[in-house]
C-alpha positions as CSV (number, residue, x, y, z in Angstrom):
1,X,-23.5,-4.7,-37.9
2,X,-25.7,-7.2,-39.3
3,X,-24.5,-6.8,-42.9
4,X,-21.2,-8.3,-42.1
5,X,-23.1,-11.8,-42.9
6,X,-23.9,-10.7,-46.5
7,X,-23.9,-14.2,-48.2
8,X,-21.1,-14.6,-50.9
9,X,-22.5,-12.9,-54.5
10,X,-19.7,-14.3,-57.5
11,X,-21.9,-12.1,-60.0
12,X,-24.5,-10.3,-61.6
13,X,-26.1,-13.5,-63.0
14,X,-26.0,-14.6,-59.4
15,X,-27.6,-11.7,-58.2
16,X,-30.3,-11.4,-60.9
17,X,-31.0,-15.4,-60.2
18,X,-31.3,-14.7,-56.5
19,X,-34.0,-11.3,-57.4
20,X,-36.3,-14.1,-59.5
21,X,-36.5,-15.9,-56.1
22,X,-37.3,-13.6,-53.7
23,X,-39.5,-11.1,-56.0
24,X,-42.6,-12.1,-54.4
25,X,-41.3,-11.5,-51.1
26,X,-40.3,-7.7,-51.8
27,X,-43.9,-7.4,-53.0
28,X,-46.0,-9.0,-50.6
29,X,-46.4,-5.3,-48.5
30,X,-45.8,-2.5,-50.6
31,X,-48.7,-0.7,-49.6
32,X,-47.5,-1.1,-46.1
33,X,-44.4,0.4,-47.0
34,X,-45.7,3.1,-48.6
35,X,-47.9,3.7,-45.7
36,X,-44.4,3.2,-43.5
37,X,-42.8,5.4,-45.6
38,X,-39.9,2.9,-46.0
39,X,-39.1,-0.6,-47.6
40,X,-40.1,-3.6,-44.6
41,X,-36.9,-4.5,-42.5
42,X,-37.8,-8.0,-43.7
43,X,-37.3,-7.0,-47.5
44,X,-34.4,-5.2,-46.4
45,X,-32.6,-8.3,-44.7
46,X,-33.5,-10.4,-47.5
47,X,-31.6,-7.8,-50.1
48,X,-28.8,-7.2,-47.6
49,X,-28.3,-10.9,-47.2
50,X,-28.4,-11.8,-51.3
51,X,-25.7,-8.9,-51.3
52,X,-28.0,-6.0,-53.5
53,X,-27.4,-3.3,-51.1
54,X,-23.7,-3.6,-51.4
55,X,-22.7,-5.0,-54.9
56,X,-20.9,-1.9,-55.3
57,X,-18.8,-2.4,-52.5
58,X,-14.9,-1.7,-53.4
59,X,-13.1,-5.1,-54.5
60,X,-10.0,-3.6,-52.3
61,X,-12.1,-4.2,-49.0
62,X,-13.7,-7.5,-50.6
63,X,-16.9,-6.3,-52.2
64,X,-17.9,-8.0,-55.6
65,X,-17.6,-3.8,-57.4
66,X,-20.3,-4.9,-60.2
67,X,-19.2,-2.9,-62.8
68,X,-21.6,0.2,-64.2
69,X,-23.5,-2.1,-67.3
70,X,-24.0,-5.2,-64.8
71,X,-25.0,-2.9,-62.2
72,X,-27.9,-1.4,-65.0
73,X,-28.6,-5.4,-65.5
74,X,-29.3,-6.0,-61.6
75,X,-31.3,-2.3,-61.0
76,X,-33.7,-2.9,-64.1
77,X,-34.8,-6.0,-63.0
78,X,-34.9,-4.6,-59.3
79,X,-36.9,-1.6,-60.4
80,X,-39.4,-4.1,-62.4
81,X,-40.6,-5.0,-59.2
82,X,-40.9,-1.9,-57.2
83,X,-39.5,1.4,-57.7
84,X,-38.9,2.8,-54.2
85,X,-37.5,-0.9,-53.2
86,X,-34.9,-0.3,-56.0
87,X,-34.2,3.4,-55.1
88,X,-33.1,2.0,-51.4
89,X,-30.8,0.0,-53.0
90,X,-29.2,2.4,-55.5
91,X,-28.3,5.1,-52.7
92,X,-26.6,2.7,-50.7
93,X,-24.3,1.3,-53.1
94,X,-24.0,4.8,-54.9
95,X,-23.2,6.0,-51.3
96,X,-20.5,3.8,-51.4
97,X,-18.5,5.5,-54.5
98,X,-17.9,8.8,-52.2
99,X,-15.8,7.1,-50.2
100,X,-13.0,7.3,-53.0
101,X,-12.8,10.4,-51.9
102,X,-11.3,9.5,-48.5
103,X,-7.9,8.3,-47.9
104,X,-8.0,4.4,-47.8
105,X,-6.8,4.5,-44.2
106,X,-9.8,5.9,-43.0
107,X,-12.0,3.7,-45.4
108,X,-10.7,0.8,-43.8
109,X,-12.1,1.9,-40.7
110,X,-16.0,2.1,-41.9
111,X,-15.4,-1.5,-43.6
112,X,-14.3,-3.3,-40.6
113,X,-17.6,-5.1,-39.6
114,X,-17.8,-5.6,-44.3
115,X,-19.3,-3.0,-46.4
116,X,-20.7,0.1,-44.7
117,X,-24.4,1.2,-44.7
118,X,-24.6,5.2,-45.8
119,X,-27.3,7.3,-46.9
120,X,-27.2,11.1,-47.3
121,X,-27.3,13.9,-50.1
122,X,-25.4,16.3,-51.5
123,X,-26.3,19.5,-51.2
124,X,-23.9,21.6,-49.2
125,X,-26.9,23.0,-47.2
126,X,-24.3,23.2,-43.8
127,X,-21.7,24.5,-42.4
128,X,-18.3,23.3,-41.4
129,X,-15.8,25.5,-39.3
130,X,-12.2,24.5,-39.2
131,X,-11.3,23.5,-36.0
132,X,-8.0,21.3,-34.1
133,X,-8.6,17.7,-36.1
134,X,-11.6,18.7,-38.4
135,X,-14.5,20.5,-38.6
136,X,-17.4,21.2,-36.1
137,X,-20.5,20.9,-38.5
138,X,-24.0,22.1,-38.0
139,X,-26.9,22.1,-40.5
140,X,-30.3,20.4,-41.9
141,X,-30.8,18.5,-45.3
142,X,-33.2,16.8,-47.4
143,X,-34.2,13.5,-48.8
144,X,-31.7,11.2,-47.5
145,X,-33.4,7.8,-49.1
146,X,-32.7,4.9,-47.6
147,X,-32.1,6.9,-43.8
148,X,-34.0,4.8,-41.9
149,X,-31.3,1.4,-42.6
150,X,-27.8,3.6,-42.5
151,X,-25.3,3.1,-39.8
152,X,-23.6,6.2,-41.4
153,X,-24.3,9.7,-43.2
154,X,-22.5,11.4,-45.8
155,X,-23.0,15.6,-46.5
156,X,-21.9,18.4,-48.0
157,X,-21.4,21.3,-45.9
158,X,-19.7,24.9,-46.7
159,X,-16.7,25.9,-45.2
160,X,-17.0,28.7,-42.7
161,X,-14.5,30.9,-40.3
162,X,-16.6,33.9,-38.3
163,X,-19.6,33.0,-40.1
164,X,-18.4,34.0,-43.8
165,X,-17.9,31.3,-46.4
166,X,-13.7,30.7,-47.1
167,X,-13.1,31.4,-50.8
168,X,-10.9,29.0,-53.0
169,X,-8.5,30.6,-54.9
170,X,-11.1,30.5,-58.1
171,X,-13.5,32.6,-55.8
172,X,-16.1,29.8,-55.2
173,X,-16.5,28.8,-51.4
174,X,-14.7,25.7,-50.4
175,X,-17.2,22.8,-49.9
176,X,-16.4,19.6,-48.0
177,X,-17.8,16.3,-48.4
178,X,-17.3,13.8,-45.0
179,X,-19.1,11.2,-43.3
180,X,-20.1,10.8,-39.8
181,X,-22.0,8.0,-37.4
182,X,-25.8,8.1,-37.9
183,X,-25.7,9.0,-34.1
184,X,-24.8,12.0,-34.4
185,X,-27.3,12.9,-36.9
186,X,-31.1,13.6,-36.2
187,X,-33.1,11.9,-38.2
188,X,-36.0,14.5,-38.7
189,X,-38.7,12.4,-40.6
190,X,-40.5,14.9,-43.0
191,X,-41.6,12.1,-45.7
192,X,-44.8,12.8,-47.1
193,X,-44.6,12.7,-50.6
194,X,-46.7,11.7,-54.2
195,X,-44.0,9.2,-55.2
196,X,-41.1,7.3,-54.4
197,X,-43.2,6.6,-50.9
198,X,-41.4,3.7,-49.2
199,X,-37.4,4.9,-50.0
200,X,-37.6,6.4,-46.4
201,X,-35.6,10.2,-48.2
202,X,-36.0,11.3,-44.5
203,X,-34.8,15.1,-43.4
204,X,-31.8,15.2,-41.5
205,X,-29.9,17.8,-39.1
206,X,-26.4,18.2,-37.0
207,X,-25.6,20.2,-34.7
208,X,-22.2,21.2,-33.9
209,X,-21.1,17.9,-34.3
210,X,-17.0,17.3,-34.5
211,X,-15.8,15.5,-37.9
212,X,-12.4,14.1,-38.1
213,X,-10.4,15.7,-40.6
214,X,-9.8,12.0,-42.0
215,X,-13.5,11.5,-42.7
216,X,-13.4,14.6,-45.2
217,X,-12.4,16.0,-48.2
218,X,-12.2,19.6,-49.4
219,X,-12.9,21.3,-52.2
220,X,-15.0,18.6,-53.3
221,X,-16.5,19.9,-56.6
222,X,-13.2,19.7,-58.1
223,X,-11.7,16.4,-56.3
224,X,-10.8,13.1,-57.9
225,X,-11.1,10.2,-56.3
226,X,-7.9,9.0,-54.2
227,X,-8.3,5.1,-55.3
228,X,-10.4,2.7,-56.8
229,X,-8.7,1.3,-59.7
230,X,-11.3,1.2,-62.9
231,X,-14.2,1.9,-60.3
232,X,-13.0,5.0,-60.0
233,X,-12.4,6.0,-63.9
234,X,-16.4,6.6,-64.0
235,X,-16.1,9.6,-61.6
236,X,-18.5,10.6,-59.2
237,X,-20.1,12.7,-61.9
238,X,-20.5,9.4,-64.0
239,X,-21.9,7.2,-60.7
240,X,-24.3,9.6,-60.2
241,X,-25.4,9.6,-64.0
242,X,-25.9,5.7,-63.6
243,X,-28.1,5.6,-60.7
244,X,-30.8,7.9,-61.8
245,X,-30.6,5.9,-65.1
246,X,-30.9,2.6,-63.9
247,X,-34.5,3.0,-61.3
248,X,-35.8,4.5,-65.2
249,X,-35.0,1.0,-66.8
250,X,-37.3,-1.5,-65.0
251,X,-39.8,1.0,-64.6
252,X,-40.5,2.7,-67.7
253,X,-41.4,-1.9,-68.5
254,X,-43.5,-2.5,-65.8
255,X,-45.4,0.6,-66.3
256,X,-46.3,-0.7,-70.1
257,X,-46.7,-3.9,-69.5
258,X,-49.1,-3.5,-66.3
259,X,-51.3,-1.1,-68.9
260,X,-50.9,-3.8,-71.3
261,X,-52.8,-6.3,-69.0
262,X,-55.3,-4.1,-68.2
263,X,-56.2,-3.1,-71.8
264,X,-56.5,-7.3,-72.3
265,X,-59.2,-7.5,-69.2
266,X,-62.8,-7.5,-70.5
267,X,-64.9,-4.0,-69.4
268,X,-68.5,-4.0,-68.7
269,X,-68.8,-0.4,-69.8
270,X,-66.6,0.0,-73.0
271,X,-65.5,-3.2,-74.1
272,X,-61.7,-4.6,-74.3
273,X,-59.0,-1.3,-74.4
274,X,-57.1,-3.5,-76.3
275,X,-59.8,-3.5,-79.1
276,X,-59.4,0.2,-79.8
277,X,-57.4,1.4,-82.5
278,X,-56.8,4.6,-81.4
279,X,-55.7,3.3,-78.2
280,X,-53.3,0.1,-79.9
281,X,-52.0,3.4,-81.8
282,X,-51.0,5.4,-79.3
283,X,-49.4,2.3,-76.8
284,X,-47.6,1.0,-79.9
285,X,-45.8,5.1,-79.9
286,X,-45.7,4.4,-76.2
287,X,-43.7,1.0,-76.7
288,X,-41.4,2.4,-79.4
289,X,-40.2,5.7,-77.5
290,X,-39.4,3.5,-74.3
291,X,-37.7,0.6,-76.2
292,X,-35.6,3.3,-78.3
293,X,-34.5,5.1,-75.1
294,X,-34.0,2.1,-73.4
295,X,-31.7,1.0,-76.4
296,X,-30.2,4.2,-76.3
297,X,-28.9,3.4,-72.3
298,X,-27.3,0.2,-73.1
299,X,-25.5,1.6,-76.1
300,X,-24.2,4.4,-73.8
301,X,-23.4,2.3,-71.1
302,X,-21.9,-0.4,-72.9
303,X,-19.2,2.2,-74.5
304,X,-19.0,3.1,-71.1
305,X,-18.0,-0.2,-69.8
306,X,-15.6,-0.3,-73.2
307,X,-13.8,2.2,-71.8
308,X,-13.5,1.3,-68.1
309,X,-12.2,-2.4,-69.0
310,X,-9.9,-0.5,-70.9
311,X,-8.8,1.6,-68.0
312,X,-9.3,4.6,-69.9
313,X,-11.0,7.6,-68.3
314,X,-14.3,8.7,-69.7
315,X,-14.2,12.4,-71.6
316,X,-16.7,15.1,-71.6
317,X,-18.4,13.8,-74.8
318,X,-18.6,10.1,-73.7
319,X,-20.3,11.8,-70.1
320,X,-22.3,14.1,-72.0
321,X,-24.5,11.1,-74.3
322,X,-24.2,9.2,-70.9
323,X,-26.0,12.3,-69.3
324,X,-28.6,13.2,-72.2
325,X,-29.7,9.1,-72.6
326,X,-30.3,9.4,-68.6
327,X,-32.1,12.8,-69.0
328,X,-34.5,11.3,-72.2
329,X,-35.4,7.6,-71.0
330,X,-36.7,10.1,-68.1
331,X,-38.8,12.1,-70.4
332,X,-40.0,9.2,-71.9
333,X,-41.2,7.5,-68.9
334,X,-42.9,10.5,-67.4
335,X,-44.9,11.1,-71.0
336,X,-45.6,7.1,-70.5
337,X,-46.9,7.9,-67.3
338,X,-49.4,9.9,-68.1
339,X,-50.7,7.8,-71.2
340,X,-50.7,5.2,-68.5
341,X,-52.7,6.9,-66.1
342,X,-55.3,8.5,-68.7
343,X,-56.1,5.2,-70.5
344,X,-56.4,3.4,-67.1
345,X,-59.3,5.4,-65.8
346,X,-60.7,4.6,-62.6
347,X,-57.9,1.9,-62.2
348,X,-55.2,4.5,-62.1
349,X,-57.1,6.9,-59.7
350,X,-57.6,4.8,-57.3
351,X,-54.8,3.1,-54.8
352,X,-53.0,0.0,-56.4
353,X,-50.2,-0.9,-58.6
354,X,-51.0,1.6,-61.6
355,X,-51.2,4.3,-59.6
356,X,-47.9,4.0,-58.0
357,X,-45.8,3.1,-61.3
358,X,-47.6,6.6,-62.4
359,X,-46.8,8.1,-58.8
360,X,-43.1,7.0,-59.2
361,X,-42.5,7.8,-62.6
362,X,-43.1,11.4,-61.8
363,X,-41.3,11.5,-58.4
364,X,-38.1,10.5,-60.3
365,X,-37.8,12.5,-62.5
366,X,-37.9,15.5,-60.0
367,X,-34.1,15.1,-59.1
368,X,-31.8,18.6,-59.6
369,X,-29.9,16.2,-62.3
370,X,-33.2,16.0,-64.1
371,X,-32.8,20.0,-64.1
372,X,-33.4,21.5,-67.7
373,X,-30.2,23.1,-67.4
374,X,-28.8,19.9,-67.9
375,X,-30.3,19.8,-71.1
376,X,-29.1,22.9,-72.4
377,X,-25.5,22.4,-71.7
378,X,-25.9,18.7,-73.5
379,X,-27.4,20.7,-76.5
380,X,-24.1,23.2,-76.2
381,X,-21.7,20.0,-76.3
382,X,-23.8,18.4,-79.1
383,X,-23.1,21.6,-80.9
384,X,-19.7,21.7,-80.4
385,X,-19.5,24.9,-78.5
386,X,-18.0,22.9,-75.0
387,X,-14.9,22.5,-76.2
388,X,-12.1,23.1,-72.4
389,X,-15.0,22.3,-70.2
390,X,-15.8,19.3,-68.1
391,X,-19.0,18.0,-66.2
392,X,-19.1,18.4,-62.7
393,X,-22.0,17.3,-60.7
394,X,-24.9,18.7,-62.4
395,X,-23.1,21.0,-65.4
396,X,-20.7,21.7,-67.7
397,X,-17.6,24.2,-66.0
């Protein structure tokens, strides 16, 4: 595997160096990507190679396991200079983090040619049936970003016997996570989308395909991770929480400071945006709500990091401001976007960099975290009425 050569990273001041070189590079063909559907394999080498695809890798198999606030550091400036590059990037090192769930025998399998390449989703949309040695798994999902580069593929599938879902002893069916070869996956294309164009979040479908027991793990709502040292106090839950903060960070900036220049251009029909006062108003509100929520990120994130180098394990409260700043500096960005895309007229309607900062910003924010049931349950914490539960994935339980 070609990311075996990944050139040595010491940190994320290396890595945010190495972005500031090759910048232009990831956005001399955007448009072709979009029209691809996927990032170029030549941006792609170049971020494999300055280690950005796998700066999450596990410091037990030799991967630099940037810490959550560096890692926020590296995807703003990332997502400064394209969205759907930065997306790409965030699934494969979140993608990473489920392999905590695994026992580090078999994770030492899928790192022998360096740090693995996975894409996938998680959405139990198949089914697995127990069989001699694992399961025998068979079903289709959605929006795999970052497909078209993954040697491997990580699901969520039900488990099955005759057909009927098997009940935990809660009641709730037992759901596996595991991780299979991307060739024994179809890759079903399906990617025709508003937003979020080039991050190649391709269908996918198995068919009665045989899983090791070894490359699963039951019962996965409730699992911990097996290993990891302080990588693993943040929790699946809280992983997930910091990658669909960190694409908002970089691109809630570029969005304001793209309108920003256009407002300074000189127009033939109306004059300089910039010289209207209802419109320095209203961008001056704009500024202020994405520089509060922005603010609001780093405070989270930094108690966050507090905690982790402490090697104590985050609590419901600490997840649940972690989980509301995520849900807000969303909000904020999509309300942005449409300021953005009303002021700029013409220039936003048709095809360029405008429109797609506008086009993103509402594609993100479509994610089942972003749900408004998240919302609610962060209100019920925030009142004090959570006390005994915990976050899983998407709510409190």
């Amino acid at each position: 595997m070609p990311n075996s050569t990944t050139s040595v990273v010491r940190s994320a001041d290396d890595l945010l160096t190495g972005l500031d070189e090759i910048a232009p590079q990831l956005a001399a063909d955007l448009d072709a990507d979009e029209d691809a559907g996927q990032i170029s394999q030549k941006a792609f080498n170049l971020l494999e190679a300055g280690g950005y695809t796998n700066m999450l890798a596990a410091s037990e198999f030799g991967g630099l396991d940037l810490g959550p606030l560096d890692g926020l550091r590296v995807m703003e400036r990332l997502s400064e200079i394209d969205v759907a590059t930065a997306w790409t990037v965030m699934i494969l090192n979140t993608h990473l983090k489920d392999l905590h769930y695994l026992d580090p025998a078999a994770v030492v399998q899928l790192y022998t040619d360096g740090p693995p390449r996975i894409a996938g989703q998680g959405a139990p949309m198949g089914k697995a049936e127990k069989v001699v040695g694992g399961y025998r798994v068979t079903g289709r999902w959605s929006y795999a970003s970052a497909l078209p580069f993954a040697d491997f593929v990580v699901t969520l599938a039900v488990v099955v016997k005759d057909g009927t879902p098997v009940k935990l002893p809660s009641g709730a069916p037992d759901v596996i996570i595991f991780i299979t070869p991307k060739d024994n996956v179809s890759d079903d294309g399906n990617w025709k989308v508003l937003g979020l164009r080039a991050s190649g979040s391709n269908d996918y479908s198995m068919n009665d395909v045989f899983v090791p027991e070894e490359m699963t793990r039951s019962n996965v709502y409730q699992a911990d991770f097996q290993w990891g040292g302080r990588s693993a106090l943040l929790t699946m839950t809280g992983w997930l929480l910091w990658d669909h903060t960190s694409i908002e960070l970089g691109l809630g900036r570029r969005l304001l400071d793209e309108l920003a220049a256009y407002a300074r251009q000189a127009s033939t029909r109306r004059g300089r945006l910039a010289d209207s006062p209802v419109f320095n108003s209203e961008f001056a509100q704009a500024e202020a709500s994405f520089r509060s929520a922005r603010a609001w990120v780093y405070r989270v994130w930094e108690d966050v990091q507090s905690a982790i180098d402490a090697d104590r394990p985050l609590g419901r409260a600490q997840l649940t401001e972690t989980r509301a700043a995520m849900l807000h500096i969303h909000d904020v960005n999509e309300r942005n976007a449409s300021f953005v895309f009303r002021q700029a007229g013409g220039a936003s309607l048709r095809s360029g960099t405008l429109q797609r900062l506008c086009r993103d910003a509402m594609a993100t924010g479509q994610h089942i975290l972003l749900s408004t049931s998240s919302y609610v349950d962060c209100g019920r914490d925030f009142l004090g009425e959570a006390e005994g539960q915990q976050w899983s994935y998407y709510n409190l339980v």
